[in-house]
Residue, then its C-alpha position, 0 to 999 in steps of 0.5 A: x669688331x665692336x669693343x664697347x657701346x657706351x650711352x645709357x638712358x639720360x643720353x637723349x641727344x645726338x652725338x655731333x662729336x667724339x675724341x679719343x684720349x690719348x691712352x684709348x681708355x677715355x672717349x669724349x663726346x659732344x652732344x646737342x644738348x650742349x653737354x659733353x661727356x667723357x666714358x671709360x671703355x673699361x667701366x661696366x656701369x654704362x655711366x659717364x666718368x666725366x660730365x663736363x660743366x663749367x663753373x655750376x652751369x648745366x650744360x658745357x656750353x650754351x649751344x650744341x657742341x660741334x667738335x671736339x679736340x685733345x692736345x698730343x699731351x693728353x692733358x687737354x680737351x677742347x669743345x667747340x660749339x654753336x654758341x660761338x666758343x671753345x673752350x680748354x679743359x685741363 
């Protein structure tokens, strides 16, 4: 059965990517509009806990992200994306 529905109306975009955080309380996901977003599935706002953003830029990266990875540690997130990077996040 479905245990959450997280997205809210500032998320125009499609989902091209979802991760799950080691612990399952955090579900990143990558969109087409470059952004990536991390919800919490316990959190009722249906607002984003994390928003990704790279040194004051807008967006995550320059192109759609297209795949998403966590290290088995959990203290790491990589986005990959149509702009040609990935990119770590600790």
């Amino acid at each position: 059965s479905q245990v959450a529905q997280l997205g809210n109306d500032s998320t125009l975009s499609g989902v091209t990517s979802v991760a799950l955080s080691r612990s399952g309380r955090l579900v990143f996901a990558g969109y087409d509009d470059y952004r990536c977003l991390g919800w919490d599935v316990t959190s009722l706002d249906n607002e984003p806990a994390i928003d990704l953003k790279c040194q004051g830029l807008a967006m995550a990266h320059e192109s759609r992200v297209s795949c998403l990875g966590i290290n088995s540690s959990g203290i790491a997130l990589c986005t990959g994306s149509w702009d040609t990077l990935l990119k770590v996040w600790a």
